[in-house]
N, CA, C and O atoms as a MOPAC input file, in Angstrom:
PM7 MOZYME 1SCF
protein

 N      7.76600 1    -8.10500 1   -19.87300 1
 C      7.91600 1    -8.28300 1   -18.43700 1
 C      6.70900 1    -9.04300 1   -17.90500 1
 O      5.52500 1    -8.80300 1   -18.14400 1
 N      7.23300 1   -10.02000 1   -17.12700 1
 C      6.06000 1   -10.94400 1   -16.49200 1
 C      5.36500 1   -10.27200 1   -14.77200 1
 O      5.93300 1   -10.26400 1   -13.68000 1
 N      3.92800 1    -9.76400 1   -15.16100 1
 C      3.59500 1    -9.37000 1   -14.01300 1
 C      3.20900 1   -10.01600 1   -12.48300 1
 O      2.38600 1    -9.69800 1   -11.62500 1
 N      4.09400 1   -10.94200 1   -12.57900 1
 C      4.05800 1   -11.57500 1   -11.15400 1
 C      3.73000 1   -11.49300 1    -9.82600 1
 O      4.71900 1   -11.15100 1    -9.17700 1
 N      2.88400 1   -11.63900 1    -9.23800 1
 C      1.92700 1   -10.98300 1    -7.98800 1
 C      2.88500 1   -12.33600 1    -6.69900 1
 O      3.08200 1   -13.53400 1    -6.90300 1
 N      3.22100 1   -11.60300 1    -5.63200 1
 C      3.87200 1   -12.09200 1    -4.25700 1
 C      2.83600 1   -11.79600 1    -3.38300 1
 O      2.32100 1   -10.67900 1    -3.34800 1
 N      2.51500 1   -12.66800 1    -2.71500 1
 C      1.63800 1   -12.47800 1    -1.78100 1
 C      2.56700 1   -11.79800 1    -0.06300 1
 O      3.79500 1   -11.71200 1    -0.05700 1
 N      1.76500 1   -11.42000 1     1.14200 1
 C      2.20100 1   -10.66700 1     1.74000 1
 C      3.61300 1   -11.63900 1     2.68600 1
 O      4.79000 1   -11.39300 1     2.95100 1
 N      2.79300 1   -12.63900 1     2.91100 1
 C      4.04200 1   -13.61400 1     3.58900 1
 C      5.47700 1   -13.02900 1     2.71400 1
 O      6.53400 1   -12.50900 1     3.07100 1
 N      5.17600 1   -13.22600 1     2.05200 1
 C      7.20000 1   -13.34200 1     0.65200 1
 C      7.23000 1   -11.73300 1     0.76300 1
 O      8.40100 1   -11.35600 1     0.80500 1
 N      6.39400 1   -10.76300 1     0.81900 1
 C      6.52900 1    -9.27600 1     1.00900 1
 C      7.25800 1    -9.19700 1     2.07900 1
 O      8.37000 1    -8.69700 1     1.91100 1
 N      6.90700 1    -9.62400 1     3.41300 1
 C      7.32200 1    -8.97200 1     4.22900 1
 C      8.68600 1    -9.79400 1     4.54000 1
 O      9.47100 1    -9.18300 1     5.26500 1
 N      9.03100 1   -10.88200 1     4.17700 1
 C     10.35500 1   -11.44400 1     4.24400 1
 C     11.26900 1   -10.63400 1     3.31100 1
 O     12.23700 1    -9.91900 1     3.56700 1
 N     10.72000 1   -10.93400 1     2.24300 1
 C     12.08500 1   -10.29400 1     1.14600 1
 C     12.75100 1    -8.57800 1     2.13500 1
 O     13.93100 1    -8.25300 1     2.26800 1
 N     11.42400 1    -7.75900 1     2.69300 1
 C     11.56100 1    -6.61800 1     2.77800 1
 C     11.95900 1    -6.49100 1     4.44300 1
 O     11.89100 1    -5.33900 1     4.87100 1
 N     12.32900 1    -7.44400 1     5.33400 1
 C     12.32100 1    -7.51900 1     6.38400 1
 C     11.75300 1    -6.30500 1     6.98900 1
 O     12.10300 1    -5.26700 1     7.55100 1
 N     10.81800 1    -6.87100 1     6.64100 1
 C      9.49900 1    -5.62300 1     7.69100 1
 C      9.00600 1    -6.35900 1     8.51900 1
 O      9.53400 1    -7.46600 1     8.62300 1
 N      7.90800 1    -6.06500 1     9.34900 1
 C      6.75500 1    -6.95300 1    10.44300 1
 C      5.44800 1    -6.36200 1     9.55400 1
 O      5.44000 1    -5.19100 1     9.17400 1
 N      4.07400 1    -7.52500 1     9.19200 1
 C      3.25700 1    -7.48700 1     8.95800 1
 C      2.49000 1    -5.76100 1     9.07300 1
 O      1.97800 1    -4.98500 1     8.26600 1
 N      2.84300 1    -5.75600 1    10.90100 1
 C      1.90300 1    -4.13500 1    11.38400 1
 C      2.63000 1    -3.35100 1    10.37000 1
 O      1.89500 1    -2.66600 1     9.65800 1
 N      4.44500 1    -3.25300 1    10.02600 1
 C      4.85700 1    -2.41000 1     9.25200 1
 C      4.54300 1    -1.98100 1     8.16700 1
 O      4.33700 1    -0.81400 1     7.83400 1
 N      4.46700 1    -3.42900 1     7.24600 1
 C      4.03800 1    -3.10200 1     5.69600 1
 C      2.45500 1    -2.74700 1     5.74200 1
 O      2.12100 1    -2.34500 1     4.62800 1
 N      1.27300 1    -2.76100 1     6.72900 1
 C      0.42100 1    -2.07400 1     6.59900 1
 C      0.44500 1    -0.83200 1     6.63900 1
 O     -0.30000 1    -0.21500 1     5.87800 1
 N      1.22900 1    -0.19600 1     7.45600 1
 C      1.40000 1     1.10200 1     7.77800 1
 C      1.48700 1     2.00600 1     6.88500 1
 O      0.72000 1     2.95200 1     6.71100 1
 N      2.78300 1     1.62300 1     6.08200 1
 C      3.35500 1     1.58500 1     5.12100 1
 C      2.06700 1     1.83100 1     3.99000 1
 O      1.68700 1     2.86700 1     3.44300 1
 N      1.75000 1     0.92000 1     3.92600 1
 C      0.45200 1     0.90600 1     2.68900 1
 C     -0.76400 1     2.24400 1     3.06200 1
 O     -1.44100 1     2.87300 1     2.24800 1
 N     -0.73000 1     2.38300 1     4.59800 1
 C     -2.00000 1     3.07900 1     4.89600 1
 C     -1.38900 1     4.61000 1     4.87000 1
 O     -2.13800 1     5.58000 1     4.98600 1
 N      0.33400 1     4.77300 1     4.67400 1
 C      1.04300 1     6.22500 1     4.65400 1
 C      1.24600 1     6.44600 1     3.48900 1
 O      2.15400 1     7.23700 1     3.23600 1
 N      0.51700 1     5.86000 1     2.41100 1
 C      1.39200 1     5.61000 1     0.64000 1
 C      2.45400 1     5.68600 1     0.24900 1
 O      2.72600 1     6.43700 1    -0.68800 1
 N      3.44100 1     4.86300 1     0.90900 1
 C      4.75100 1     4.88100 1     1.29600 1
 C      5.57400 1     3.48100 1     0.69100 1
 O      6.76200 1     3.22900 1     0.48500 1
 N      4.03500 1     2.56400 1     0.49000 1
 C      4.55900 1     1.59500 1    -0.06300 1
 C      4.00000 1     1.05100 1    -1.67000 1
 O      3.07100 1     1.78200 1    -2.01400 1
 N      4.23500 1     0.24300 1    -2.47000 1
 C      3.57600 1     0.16200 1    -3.79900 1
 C      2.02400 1    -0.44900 1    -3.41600 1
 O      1.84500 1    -1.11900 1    -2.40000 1
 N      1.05300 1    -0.15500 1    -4.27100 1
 C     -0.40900 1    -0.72400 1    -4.06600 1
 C     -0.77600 1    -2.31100 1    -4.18300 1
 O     -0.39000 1    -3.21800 1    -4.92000 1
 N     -1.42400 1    -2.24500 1    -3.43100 1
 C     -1.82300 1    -3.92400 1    -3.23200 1
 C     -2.79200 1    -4.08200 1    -4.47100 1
 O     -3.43900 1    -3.20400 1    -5.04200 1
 N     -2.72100 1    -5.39700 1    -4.72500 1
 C     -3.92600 1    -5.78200 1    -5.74600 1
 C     -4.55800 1    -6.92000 1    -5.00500 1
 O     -3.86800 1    -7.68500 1    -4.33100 1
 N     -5.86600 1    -7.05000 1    -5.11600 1
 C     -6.85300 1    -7.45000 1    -4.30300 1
 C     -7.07200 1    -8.99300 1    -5.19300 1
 O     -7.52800 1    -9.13200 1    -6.32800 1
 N     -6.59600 1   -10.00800 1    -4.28100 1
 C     -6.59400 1   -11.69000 1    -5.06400 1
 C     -7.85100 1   -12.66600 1    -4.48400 1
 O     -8.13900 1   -13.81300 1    -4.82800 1
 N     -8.45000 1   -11.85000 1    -3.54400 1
 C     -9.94700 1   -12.37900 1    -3.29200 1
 C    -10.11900 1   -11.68800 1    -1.87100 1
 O     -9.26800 1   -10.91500 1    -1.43000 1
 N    -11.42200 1   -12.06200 1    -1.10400 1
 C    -12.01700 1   -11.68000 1    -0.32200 1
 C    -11.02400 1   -11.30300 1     1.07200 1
 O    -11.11200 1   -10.22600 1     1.66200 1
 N    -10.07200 1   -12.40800 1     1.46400 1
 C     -8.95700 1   -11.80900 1     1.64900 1
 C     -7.89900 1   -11.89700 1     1.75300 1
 O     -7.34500 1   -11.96000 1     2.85000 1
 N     -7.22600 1   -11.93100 1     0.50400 1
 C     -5.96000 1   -12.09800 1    -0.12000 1
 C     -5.08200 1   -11.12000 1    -0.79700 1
 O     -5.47600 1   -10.92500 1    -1.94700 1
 N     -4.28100 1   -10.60100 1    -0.56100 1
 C     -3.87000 1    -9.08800 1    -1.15100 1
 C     -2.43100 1   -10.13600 1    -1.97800 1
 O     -2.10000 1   -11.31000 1    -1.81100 1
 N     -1.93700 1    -9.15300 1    -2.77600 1
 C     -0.76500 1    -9.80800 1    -2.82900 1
 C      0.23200 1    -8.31900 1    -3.91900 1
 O     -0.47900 1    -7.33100 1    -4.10200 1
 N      1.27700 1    -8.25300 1    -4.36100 1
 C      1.67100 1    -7.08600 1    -4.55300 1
 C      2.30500 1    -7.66500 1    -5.76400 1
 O      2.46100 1    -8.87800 1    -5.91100 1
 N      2.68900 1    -6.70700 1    -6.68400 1
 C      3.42700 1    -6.96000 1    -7.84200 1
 C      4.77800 1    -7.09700 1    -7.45100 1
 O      5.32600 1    -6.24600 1    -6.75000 1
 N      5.58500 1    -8.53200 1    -8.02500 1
 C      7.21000 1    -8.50200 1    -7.64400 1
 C      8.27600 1    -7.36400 1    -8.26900 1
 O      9.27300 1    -6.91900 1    -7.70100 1
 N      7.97300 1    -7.16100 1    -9.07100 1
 C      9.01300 1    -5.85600 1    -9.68700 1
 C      8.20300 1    -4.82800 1    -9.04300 1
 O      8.50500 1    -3.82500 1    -9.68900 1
 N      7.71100 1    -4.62200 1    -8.53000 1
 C      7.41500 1    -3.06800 1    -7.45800 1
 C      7.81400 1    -3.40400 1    -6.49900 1
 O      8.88200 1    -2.86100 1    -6.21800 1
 N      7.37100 1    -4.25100 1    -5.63400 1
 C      8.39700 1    -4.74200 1    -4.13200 1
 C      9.98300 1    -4.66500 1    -4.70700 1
 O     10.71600 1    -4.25700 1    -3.80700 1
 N     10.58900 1    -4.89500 1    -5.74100 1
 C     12.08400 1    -5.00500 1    -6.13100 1
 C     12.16600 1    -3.46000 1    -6.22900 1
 O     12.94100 1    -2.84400 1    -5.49700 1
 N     11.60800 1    -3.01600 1    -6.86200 1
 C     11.80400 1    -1.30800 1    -6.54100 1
 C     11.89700 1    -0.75700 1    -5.69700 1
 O     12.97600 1    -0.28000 1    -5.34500 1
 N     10.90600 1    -0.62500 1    -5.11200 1
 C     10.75600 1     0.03800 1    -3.73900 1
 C     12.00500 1    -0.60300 1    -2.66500 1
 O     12.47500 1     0.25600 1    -1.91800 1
 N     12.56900 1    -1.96700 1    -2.51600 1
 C     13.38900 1    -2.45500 1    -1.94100 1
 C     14.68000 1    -1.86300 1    -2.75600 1
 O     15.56300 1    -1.54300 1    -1.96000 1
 N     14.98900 1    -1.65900 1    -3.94200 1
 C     16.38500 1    -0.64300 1    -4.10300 1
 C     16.12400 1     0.89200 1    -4.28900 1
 O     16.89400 1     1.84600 1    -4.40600 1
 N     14.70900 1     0.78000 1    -4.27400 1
 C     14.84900 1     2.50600 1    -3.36600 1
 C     15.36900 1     2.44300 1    -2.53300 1
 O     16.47200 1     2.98400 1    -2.62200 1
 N     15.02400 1     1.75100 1    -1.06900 1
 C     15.23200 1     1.73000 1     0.22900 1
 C     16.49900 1     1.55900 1     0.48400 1
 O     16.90000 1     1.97700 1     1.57000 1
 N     17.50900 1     0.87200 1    -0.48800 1
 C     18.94100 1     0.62600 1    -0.61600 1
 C     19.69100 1     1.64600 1    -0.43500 1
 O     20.50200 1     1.86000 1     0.46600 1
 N     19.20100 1     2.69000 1    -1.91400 1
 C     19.78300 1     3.66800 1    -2.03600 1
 C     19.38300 1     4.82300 1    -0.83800 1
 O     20.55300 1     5.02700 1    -0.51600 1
 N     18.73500 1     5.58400 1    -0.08200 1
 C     18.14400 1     6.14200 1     0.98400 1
 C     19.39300 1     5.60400 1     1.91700 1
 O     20.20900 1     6.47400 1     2.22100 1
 N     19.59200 1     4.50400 1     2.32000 1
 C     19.97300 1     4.49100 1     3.87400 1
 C     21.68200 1     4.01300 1     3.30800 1
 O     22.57600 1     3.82600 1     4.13400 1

């Protein structure tokens, strides 16, 4: 499996959230962990955003 890092722009589209959301999210551990791509650049692993997005499938 290729560990592919999405930065937050493509996060919060794929996941139709708002920016304030997916922080929230991150600051309630509610969402998968950021990995830190420089001073300030976060960006998230794509097969965890794909998870967590068919978690969210299955839930609602």
């Amino acid at each position: 499996m290729v560990n592919k890092l999405i930065k937050v722009d493509e996060v919060v589209q794929r996941c139709a959230i708002s920016r304030a959301t997916l922080y929230r999210l991150i600051a309630e551990g509610m969402f998968p962990s950021q990995v830190l791509l420089s001073k300030r650049a976060i960006g998230f692993y794509e097969h965890e955003i794909n998870e967590w997005i068919n978690s969210r499938t299955r839930i609602q």
